[in-house]
N, C-alpha and C positions, 0 to 999 in steps of 0.2 A: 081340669084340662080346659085351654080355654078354646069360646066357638071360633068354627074357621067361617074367614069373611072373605069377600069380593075387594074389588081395587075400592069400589065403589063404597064399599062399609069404611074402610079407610078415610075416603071425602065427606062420608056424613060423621066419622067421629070427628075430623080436624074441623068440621064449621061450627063457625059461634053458633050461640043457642041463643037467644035472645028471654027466653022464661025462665025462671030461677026461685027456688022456695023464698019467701018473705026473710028467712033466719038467715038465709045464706050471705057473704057479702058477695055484692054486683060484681062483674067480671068488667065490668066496663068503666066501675069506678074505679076500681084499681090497675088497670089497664091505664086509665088517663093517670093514672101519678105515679108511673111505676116509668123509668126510660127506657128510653128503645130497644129492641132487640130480637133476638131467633131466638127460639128454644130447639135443641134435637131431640126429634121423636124417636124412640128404639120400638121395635117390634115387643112382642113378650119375649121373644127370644134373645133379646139383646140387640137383634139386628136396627142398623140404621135404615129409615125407611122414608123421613123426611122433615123437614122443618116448617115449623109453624110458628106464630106471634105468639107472645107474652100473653094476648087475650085467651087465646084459644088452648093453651095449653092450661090456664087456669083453669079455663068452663070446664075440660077433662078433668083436672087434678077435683075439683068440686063436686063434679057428680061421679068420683070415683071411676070413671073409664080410663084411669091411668093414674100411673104413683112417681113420687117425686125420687130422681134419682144422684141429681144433683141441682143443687142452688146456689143462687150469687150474694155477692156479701148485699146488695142493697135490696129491703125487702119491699111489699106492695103493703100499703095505709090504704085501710078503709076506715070507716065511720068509727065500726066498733074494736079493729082490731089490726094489729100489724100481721100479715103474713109473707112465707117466704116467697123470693123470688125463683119460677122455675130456669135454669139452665137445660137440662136434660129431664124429661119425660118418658116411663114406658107406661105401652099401653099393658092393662090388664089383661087383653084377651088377643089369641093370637091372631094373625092376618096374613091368610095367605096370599102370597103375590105370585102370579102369572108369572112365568121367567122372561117371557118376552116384554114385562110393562116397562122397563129399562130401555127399549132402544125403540128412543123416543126420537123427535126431531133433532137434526144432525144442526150445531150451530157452533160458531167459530169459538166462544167461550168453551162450550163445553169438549170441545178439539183440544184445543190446550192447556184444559184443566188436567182430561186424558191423560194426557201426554206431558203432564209435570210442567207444564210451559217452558220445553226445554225445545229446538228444532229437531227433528229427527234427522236429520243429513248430517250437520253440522256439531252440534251435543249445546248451540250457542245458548245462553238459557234468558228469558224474560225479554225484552228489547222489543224490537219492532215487529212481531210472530205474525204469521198468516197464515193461512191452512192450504193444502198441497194435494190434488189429486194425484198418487203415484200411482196410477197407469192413467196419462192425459183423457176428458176426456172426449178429447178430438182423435184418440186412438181407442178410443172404445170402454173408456173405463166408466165407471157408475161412482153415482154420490151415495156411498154407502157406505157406514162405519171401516168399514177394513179395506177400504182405498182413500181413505182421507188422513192427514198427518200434520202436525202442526210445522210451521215452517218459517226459517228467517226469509226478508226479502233479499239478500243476496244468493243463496237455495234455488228460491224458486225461481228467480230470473237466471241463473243458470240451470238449471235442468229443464225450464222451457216446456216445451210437449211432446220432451222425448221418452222411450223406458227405461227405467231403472238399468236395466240392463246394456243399452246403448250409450250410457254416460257414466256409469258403475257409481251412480249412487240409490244405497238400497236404506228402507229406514231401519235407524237400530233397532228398534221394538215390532214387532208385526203388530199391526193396527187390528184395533178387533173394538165389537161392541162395549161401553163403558160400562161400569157395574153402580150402584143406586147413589154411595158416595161422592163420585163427580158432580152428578146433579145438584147435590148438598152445597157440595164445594161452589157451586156456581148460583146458586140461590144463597147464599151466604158468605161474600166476598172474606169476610174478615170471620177467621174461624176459632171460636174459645181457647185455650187449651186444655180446658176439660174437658172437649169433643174429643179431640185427639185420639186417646187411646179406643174408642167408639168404634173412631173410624179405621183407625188401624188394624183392628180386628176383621172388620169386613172388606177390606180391601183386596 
């Protein structure tokens, strides 16, 4: 069973380590000749819980705090030896997460990642999107997850600083806090599609 940790045991497993046994290969040599990329970190439970560099998922996979769960066809050269490239990483031991560590600072990417970057008024999807206080708030409303909505600017410059109700547009999804996913999704524009089934599961 593994130990239960803080958010914080979480940051100190994703930071590089900079010391390393003599035997081992460097994380940082294979990091410089390996290309760019994210890896998805999974909890022990399978859960998605965050994305980290190519380096640091290494220095895990090397001192065993985590096991390799999927790899990319191109691997990482070191001196002595070729190894694989991680895609997907879980960690060995599990990590509990606060349920509130998710609702985090409200920012327009992560509005519209939310929200499938589709407008909620409208269903318009991708294009010119901006986010939407649905209850204005020069009528009282708060910036806080479940009054904000992604939105096209023809949307918002009609509904103006009126309520939902006084113009009958309501959004189709009831806006609510995001779940760890989004955040993924927005720390990683371009998403594998070996992530895919990951996050589908947690979503």
């Amino acid at each position: 069973m593994g130990a239960l940790a803080s958010v914080g045991a979480v940051r100190e497993q994703l930071r590089p380590v900079a010391s390393h046994r003599a035997s081992e290969p460097d994380p940082n040599e294979l990091a410089a000749r390996s290309p760019a990329g994210r890896v998805l970190v999974l909890n022990a439970s399978f859960e998605p819980i965050n994305v980290c560099t190519v380096r640091r998922a290494t220095v895990l996979l090397l001192k065993a705090r985590a096991e390799m769960i999927e790899r990319g066809p191109l691997g990482l050269r070191s001196e002595r030896a070729l190894h694989d490239r991680p895609v997907v990483i879980r960690l060995v031991a599990y990590v509990r997460i606060p349920r509130d560590v998710h609702r985090r600072k409200i920012t327009r990417k992560a509005v519209l990642a939310r929200d499938s970057w589709t407008c909620q008024y409208c269903g318009a999807e991708r294009g010119a999107l901006t986010v939407d206080h649905v209850i204005p708030r020069s009528r009282g409303g708060e910036s806080v997850w479940e009054n904000i909505v992604a939105s096209c600017a023809p949307c918002n410059r009609r509904k103006g600083n009126r309520l939902p109700r006084e113009i009958s547009m309501h959004p189709r999804t009831a806006p609510r806090a995001p779940g760890p996913t989004v955040f993924i999704r927005v720390a990683s524009p371009r998403i594998p599609a070996v992530w895919e089934p990951y996050l589908a599961q947690a979503a």
